[in-house]
DRENZA-776451 format. One record per residue (C-alpha): residue in one letter; x, y, z. Coordinates in nm, 3 decimals. Example, Ala and Ser with C-alpha at 12.3 -4.5 7.8 and 13.67 -1.06 7.14 Angstrom:
{'a', {1.230, -0.450, 0.780}}
{'s', {1.367, -0.106, 0.714}}
# end
This chain:
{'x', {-1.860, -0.640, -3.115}}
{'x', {-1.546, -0.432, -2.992}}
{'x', {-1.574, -0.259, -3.355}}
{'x', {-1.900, -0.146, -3.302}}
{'x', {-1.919, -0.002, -2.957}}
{'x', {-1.587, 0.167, -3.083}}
{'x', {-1.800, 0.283, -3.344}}
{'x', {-2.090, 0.368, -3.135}}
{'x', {-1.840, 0.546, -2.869}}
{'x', {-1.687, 0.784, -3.145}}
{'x', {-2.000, 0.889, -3.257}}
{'x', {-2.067, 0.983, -2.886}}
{'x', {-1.764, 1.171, -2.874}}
{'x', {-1.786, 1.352, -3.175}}
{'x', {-2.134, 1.524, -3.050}}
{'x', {-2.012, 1.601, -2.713}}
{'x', {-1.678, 1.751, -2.843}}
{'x', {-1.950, 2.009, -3.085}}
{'x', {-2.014, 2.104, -2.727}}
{'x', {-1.699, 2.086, -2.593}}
{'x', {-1.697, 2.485, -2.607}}
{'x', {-1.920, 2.569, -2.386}}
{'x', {-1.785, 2.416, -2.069}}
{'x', {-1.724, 2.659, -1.779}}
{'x', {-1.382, 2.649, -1.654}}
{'x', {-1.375, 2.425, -1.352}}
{'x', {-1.328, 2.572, -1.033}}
{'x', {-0.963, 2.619, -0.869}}
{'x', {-0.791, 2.522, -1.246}}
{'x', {-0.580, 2.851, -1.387}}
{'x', {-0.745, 3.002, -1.720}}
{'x', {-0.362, 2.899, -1.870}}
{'x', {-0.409, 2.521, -1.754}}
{'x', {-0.751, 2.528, -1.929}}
{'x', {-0.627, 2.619, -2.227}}
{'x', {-0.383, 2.363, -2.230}}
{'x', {-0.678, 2.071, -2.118}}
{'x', {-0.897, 2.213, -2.408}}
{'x', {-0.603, 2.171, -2.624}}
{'x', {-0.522, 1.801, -2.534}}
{'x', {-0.885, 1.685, -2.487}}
{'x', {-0.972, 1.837, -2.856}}
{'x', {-0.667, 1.667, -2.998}}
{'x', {-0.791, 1.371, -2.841}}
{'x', {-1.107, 1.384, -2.990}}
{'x', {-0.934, 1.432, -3.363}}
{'x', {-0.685, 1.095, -3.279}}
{'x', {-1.022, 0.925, -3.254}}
{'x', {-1.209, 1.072, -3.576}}
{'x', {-0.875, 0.893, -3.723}}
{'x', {-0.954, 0.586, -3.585}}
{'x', {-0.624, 0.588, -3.310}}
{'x', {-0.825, 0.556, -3.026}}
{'x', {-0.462, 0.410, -2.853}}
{'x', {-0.302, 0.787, -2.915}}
{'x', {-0.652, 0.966, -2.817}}
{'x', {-0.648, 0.744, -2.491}}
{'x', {-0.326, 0.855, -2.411}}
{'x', {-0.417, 1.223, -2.424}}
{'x', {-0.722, 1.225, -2.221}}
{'x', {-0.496, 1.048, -1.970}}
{'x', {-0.280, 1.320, -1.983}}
{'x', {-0.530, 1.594, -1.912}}
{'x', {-0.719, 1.416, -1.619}}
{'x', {-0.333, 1.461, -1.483}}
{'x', {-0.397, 1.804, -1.522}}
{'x', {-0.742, 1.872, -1.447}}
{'x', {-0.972, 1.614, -1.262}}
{'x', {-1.292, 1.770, -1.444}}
{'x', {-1.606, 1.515, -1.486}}
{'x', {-1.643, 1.622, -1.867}}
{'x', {-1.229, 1.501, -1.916}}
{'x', {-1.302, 1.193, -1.699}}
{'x', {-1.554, 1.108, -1.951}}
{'x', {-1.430, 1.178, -2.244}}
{'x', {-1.138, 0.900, -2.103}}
{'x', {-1.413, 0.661, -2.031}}
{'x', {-1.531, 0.672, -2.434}}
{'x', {-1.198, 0.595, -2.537}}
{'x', {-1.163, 0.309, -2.331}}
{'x', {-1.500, 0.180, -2.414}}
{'x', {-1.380, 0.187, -2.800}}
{'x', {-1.045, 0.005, -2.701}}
{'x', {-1.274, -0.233, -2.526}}
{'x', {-1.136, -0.176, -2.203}}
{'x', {-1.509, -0.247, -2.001}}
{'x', {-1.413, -0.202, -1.680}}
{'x', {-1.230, 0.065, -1.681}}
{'x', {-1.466, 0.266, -1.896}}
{'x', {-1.754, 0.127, -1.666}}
{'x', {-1.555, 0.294, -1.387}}
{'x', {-1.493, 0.617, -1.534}}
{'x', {-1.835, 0.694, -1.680}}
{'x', {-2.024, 0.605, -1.351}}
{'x', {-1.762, 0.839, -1.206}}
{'x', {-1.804, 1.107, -1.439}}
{'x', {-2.210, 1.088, -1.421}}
{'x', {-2.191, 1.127, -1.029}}
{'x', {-2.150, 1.489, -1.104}}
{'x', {-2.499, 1.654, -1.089}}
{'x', {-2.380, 2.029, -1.082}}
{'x', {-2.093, 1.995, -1.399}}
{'x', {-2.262, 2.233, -1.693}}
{'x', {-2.135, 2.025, -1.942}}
{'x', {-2.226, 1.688, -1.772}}
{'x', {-2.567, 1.813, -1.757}}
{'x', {-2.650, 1.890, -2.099}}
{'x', {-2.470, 1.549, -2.207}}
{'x', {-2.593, 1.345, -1.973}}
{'x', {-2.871, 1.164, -2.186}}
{'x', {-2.580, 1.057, -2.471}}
{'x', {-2.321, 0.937, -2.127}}
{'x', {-2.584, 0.752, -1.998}}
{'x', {-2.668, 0.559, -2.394}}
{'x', {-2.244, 0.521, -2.375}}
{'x', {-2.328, 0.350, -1.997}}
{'x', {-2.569, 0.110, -2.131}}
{'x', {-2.340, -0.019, -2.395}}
{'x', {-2.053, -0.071, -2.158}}
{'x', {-2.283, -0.258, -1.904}}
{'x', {-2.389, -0.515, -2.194}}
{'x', {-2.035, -0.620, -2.216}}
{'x', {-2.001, -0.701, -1.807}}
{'x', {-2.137, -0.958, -1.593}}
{'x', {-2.101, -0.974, -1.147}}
{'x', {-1.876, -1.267, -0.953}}
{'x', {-1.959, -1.373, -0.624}}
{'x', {-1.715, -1.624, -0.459}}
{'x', {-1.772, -1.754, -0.096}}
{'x', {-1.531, -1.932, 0.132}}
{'x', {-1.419, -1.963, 0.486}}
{'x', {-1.089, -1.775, 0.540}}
{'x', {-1.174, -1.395, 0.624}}
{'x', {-0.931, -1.141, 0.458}}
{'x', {-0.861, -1.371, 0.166}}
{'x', {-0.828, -1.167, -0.177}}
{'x', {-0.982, -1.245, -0.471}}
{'x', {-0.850, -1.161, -0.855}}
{'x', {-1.009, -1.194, -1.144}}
{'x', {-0.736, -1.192, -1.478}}
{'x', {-0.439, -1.112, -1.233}}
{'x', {-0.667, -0.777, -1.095}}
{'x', {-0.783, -0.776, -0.717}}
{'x', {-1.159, -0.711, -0.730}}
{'x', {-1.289, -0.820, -0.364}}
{'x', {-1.185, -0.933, -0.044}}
{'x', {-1.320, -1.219, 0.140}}
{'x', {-1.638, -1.212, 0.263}}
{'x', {-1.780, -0.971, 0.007}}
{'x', {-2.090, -0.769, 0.074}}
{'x', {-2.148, -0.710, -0.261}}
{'x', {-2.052, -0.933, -0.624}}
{'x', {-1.763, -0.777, -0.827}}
{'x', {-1.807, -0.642, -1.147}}
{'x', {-1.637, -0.809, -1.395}}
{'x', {-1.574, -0.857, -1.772}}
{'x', {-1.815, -1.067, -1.960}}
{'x', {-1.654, -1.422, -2.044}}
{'x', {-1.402, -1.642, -1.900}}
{'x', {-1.228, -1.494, -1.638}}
{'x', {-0.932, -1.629, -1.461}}
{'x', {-1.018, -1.606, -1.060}}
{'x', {-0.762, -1.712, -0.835}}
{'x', {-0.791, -1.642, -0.453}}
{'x', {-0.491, -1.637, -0.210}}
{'x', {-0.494, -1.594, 0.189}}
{'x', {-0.168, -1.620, 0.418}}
{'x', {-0.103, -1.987, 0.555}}
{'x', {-0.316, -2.158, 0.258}}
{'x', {-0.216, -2.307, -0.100}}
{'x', {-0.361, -2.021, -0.391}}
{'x', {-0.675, -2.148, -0.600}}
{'x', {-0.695, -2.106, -0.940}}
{'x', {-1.025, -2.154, -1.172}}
{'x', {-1.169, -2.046, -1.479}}
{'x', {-1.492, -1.870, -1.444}}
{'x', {-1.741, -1.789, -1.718}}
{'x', {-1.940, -1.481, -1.669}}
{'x', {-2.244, -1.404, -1.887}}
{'x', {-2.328, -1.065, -1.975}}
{'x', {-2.567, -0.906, -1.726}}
{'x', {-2.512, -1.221, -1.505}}
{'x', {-2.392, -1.342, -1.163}}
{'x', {-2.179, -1.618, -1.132}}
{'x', {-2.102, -1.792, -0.826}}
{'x', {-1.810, -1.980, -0.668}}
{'x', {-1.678, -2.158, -0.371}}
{'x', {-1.349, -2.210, -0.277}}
{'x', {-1.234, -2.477, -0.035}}
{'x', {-0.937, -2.377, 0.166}}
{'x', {-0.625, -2.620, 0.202}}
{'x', {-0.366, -2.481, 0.435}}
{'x', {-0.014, -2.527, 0.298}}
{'x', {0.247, -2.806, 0.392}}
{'x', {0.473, -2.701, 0.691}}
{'x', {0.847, -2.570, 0.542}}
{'x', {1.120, -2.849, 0.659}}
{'x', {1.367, -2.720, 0.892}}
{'x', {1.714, -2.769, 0.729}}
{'x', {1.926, -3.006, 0.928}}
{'x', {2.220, -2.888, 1.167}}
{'x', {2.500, -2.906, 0.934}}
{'x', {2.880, -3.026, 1.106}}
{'x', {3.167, -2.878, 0.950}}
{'x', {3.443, -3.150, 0.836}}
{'x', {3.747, -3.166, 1.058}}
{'x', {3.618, -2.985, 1.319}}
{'x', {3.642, -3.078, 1.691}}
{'x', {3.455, -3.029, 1.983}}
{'x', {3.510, -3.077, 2.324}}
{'x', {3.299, -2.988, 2.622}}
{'x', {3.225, -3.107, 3.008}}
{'x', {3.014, -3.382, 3.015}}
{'x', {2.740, -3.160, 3.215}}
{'x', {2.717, -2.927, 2.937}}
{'x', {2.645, -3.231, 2.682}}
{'x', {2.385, -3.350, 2.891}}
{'x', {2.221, -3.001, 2.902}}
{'x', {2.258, -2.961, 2.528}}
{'x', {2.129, -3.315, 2.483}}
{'x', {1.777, -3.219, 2.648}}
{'x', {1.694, -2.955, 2.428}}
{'x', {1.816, -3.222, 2.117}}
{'x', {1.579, -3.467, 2.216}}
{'x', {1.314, -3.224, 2.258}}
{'x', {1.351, -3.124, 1.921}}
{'x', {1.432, -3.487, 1.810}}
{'x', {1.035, -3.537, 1.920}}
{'x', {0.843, -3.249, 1.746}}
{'x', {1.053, -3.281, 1.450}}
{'x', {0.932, -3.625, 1.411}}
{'x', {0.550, -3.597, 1.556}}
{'x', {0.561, -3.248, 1.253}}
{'x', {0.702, -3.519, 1.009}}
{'x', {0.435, -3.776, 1.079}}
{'x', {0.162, -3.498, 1.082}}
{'x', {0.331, -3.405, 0.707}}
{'x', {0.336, -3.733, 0.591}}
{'x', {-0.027, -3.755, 0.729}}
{'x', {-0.180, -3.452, 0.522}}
{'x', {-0.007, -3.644, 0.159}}
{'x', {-0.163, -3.927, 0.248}}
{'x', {-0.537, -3.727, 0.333}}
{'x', {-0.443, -3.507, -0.008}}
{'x', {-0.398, -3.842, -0.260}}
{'x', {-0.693, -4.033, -0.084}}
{'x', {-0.869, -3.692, -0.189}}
{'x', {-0.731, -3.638, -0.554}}
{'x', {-0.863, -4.024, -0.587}}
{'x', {-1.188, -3.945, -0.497}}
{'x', {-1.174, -3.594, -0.736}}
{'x', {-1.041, -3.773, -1.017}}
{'x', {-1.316, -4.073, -0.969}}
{'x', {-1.597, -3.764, -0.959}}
{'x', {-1.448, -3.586, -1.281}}
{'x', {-1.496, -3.957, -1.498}}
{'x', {-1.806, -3.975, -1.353}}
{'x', {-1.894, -3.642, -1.532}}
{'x', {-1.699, -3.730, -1.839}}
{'x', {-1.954, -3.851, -2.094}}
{'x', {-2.234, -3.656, -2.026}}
{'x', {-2.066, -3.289, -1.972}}
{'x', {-1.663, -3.342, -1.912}}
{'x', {-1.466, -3.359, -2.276}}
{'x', {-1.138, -3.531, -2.072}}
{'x', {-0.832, -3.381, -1.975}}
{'x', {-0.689, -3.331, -2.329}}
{'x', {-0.928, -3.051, -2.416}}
{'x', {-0.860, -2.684, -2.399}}
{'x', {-1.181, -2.587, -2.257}}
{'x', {-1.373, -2.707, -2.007}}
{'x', {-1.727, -2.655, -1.856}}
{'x', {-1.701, -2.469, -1.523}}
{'x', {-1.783, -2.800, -1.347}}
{'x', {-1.520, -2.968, -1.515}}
{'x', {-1.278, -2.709, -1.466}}
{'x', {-1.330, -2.666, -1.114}}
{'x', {-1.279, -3.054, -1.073}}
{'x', {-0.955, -2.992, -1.250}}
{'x', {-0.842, -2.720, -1.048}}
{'x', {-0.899, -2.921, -0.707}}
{'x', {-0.749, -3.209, -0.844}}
{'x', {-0.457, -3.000, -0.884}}
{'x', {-0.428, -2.819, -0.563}}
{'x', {-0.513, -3.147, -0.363}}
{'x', {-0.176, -3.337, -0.609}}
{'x', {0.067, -3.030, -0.478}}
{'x', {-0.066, -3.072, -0.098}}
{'x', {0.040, -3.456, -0.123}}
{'x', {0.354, -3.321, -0.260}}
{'x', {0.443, -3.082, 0.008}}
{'x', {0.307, -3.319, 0.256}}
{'x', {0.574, -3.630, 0.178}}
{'x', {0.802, -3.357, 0.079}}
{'x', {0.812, -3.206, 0.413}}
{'x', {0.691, -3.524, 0.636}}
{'x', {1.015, -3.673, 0.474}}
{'x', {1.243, -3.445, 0.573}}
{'x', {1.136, -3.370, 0.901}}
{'x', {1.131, -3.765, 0.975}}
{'x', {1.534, -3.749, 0.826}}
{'x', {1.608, -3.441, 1.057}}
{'x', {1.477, -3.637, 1.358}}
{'x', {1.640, -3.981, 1.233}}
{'x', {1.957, -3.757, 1.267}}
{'x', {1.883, -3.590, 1.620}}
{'x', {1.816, -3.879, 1.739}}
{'x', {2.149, -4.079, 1.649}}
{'x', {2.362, -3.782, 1.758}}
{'x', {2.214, -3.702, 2.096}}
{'x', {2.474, -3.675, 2.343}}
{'x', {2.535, -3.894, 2.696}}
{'x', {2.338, -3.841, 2.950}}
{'x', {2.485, -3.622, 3.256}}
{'x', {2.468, -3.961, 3.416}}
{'x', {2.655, -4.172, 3.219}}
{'x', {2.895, -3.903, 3.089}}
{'x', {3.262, -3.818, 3.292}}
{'x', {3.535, -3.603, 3.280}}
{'x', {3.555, -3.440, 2.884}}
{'x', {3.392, -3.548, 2.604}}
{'x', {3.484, -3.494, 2.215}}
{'x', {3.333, -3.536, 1.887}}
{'x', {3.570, -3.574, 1.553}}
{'x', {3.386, -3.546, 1.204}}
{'x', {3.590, -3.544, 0.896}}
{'x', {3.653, -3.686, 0.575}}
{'x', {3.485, -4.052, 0.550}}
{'x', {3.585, -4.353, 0.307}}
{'x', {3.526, -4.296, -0.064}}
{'x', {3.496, -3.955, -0.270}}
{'x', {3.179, -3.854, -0.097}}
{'x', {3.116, -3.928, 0.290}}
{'x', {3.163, -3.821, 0.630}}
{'x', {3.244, -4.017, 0.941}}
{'x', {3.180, -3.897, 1.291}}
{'x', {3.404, -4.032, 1.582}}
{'x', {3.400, -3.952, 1.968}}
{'x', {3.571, -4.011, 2.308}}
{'x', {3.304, -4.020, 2.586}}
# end
């Protein structure tokens, strides 16, 4: 298919290069930088009668740096459309044919327009939907729309890999097929990521300190304080892994459900997009449980710790008080000591 649209695109080029000669200079480029357009976009044109579209791509790039004329735009745009390149040649051509006073887009506007339809049988439109405003979309690592989209994205006819990532959520990742002149639709479910474990207050062996029992007693307020939400956080953490397996369960249970009639099992290589899109959650819902004991863990450890080093109350605390951590018994441990 790419060999004959290549095929299809050189011919194209060949007739409008015949013509090539009786472009007007374009308006505000020196007659000096003209010549040296003419020069690359003609040399272009022979790379491609060699069959090196790569080479001839690379000099039409090189004179739209030098001249942003409609004819050199679309000369770029044929190139890419023999090298397959769909979207970009889509992008280029529609650019180029928005020129309705260009002499030499004029008279070749009948053969850009045949060039056109051949690129637009190779793409398809995506539509995806979800709640989070501002969230980007990409489609094979390329960011084609942002969240909520007024309009589907033209993409490349296929499978195309559409992943969407927002700020504060976990990235989604599915494979999408496309069909040529076709929309396809898809909905993404937001999952906000696991909360980031604070790392514990770390005490430095042999050190000492000593302070006025007042002073403790301050300090100990805000330690308790932060005792508490470090251990309602961990609970809450612990909570989402627990909502995030009971999920994957019920993902996993759906997905066998589909198996016989449309899912080929996890072992395949390809899957249906329903299957696929089962996989994908599956996936995203296993890494939220994750993060969830992950974090809910840790935080419940960190306030476990605040807890059993909170300090006297002003109360019950007189005259100095000091705290000794050092070197405990065995090769690895510490031991904490005090005089209250």
């Amino acid at each position: 298919m790419v060999r004959g649209s290549r095929l299809a695109a050189l011919a194209a080029a060949m007739v409008l290069a015949g013509r090539m000669a009786g472009a007007q200079v374009a308006v505000g480029v020196e007659p000096a930088g003209e010549v040296e357009v003419e020069a690359l976009v003609r040399h272009g044109v022979e790379l491609r009668q060699r069959g090196d579209d790569a080479g001839a791509l690379e000099e039409f790039q090189r004179a739209l740096g030098r001249s942003g004329e409609p004819r050199v735009l679309a000369q770029l745009a044929l190139a890419e459309q023999a090298l397959g390149r769909w979207l970009d040649a889509d992008r280029h051509l529609r650019a180029a044919l928005l020129s309705s006073h260009d002499p030499w887009i004029v008279r070749n506007r009948s053969s850009l327009r045949q060039a056109e339809e051949q690129v637009e049988a190779h793409l398809g439109r995506l539509r995806v939907a979800g709640a989070v405003e501002g969230a980007e979309v990409y489609a094979n690592d390329e960011r084609v729309a942002t969240l909520p989209m007024a309009e589907p994205a033209r993409v490349a006819a296929g499978t195309n890999v559409v992943e969407v990532r927002a700020p504060g959520y976990v990235a989604m990742t599915r494979r999408v097929q496309v069909e040529p002149g076709q929309e396809s639709r898809e909905t993404f479910a937001f999952v906000r990521e696991a909360p980031v474990a604070a790392s514990p207050p770390s005490l430095q062996l042999g050190s000492t300190a000593t302070t006025r029992a007042p002073e403790l007693a301050r300090g100990g307020d805000a330690q308790r304080a932060l005792a508490w939400v470090t251990l309602a956080t961990g609970a809450a953490g612990i909570g989402v892994g627990v909502f995030a397996l009971a999920r994957r369960g019920g993902l996993v249970t759906r997905y066998d459900e589909h198996r016989d009639p449309e899912c080929p099992g996890t072992d395949s290589a390809t899957q249906p997009t329903v299957c696929a899109g089962f996989l994908d959650d599956i996936g995203a819902m296993q890494a939220l449980a994750i993060g969830g004991f992950v974090g809910g863990g840790a935080l419940s450890l960190l306030s476990t710790v605040l807890f059993a080093t909170l300090p006297p109350s002003e109360e019950s605390a007189r005259g100095l008080a000091s705290v000794r951590c050092g070197g405990g018994p065995g090769l690895a441990g510490v031991s904490c000591g005090g005089v209250f």
